[in-house]
C-alpha positions as CSV (number, residue, x, y, z in Angstrom):
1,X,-125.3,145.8,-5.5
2,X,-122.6,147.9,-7.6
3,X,-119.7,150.0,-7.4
4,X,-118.0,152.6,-8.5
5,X,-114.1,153.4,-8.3
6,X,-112.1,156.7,-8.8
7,X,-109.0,158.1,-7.4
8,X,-109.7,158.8,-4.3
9,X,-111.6,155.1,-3.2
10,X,-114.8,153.7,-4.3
11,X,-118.5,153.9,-3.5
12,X,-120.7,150.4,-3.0
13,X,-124.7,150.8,-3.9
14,X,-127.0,148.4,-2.0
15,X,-128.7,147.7,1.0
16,X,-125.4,146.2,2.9
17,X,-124.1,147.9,6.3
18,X,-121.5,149.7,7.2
19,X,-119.7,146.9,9.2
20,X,-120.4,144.4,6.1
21,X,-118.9,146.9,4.2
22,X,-115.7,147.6,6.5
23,X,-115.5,143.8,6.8
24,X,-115.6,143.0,3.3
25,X,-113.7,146.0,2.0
26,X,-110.9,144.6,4.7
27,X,-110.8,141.4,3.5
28,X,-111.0,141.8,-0.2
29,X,-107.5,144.1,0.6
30,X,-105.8,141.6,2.1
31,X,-106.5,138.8,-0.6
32,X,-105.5,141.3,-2.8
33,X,-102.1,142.3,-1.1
34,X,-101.3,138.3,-0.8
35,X,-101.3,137.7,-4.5
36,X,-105.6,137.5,-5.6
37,X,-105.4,139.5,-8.5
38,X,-108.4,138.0,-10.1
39,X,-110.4,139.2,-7.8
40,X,-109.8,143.1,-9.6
41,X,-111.4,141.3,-13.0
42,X,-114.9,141.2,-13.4
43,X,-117.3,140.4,-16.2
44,X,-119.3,144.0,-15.3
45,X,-116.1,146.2,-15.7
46,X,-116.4,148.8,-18.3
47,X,-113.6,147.8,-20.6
48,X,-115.4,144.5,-21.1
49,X,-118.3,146.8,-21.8
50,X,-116.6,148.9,-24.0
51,X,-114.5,146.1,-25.9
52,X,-117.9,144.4,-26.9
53,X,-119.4,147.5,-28.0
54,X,-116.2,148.7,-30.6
55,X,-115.7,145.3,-31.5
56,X,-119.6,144.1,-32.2
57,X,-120.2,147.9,-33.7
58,X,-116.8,148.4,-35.8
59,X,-117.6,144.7,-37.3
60,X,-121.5,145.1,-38.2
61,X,-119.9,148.8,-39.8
62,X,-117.6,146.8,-41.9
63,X,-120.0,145.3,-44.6
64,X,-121.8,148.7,-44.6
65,X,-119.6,150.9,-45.6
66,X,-119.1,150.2,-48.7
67,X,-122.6,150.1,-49.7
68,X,-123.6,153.5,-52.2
69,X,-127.6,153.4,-51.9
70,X,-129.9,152.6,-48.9
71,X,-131.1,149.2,-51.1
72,X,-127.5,147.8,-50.8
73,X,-127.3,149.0,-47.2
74,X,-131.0,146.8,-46.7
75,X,-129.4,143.7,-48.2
76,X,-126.5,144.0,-46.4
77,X,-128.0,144.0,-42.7
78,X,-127.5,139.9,-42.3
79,X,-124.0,140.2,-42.7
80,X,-123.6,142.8,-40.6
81,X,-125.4,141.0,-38.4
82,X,-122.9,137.9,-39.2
83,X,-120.5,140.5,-38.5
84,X,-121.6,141.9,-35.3
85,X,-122.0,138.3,-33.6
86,X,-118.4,138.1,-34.4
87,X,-116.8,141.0,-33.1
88,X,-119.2,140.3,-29.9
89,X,-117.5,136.5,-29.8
90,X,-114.1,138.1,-30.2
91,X,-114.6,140.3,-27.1
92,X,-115.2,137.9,-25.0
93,X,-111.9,136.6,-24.3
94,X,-110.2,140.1,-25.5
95,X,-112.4,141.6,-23.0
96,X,-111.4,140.3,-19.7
97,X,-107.2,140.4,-21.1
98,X,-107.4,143.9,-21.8
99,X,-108.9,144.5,-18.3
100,X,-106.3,142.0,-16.7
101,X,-103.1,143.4,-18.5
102,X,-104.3,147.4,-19.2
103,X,-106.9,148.7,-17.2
104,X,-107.1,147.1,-14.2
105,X,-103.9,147.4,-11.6
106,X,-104.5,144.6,-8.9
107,X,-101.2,145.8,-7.3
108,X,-102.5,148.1,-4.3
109,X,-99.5,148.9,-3.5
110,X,-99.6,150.8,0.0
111,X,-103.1,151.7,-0.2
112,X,-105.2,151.5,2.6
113,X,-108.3,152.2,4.2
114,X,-109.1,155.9,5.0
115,X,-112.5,155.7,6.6
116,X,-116.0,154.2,5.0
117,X,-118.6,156.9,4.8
118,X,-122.7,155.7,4.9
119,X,-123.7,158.7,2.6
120,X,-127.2,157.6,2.4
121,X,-129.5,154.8,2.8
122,X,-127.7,152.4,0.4
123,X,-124.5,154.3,-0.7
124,X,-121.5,154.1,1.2
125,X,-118.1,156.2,0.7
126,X,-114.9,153.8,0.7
127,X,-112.1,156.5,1.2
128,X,-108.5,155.4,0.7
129,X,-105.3,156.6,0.3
């Protein structure tokens, strides 16, 4: 299963139907309107994605930058390495904060359900407004 979300709602992959969907998409708006705002974090969100890619990429860069022929650059792949593992460590709680206090709004406001939309076998459209 995966999702999607833009402006205008969200779209759920997987073999699920459309009353799961309306029944799940229900409930999961009204934990979120009484207070759940965890439940807008999740490990597979892109900024944890992204923050683990910069971090891990920017770091193993670091030791290589510096480095004038491709000998020193050889030599210098374990530390990047060294370096890489730690920008990937570092992302791991930076991750999930930037999601919780940046990207991610938990506060739906007065959102609601439009209509849910079976597009195909295994895609359904969540409208909302």
């Amino acid at each position: 299963m995966a999702g999607h979300s833009n402006p205008t709602g969200f779209f759920l992959l997987g073999d699920i139907k459309t009353e799961d969907v309306s029944s799940a998409a229900t409930e999961a708006m009204a934990r979120l309107l009484s207070g759940e705002s965890g439940l807008a974090i999740h490990a597979g969100c892109g900024t944890n994605m992204a923050t683990t890619a910069v971090l891990a990429g920017t770091f193993a860069w670091m030791p290589l930058r510096g480095a004038k022929s491709t000998f020193w650059r050889v030599w210098l792949i374990p530390l990047a390495v060294v370096f890489a593992a730690f920008g990937y460590l570092l992302s791991k709680p930076l991750g999930p904060w930037l999601q919780r206090n940046i990207t991610t709004e938990a506060d739906l406001g007065d959102m609601h359900i439009v209509d849910i939309v079976p597009v195909r076998k295994g895609l359904h459209r969540i409208i909302t407004k």
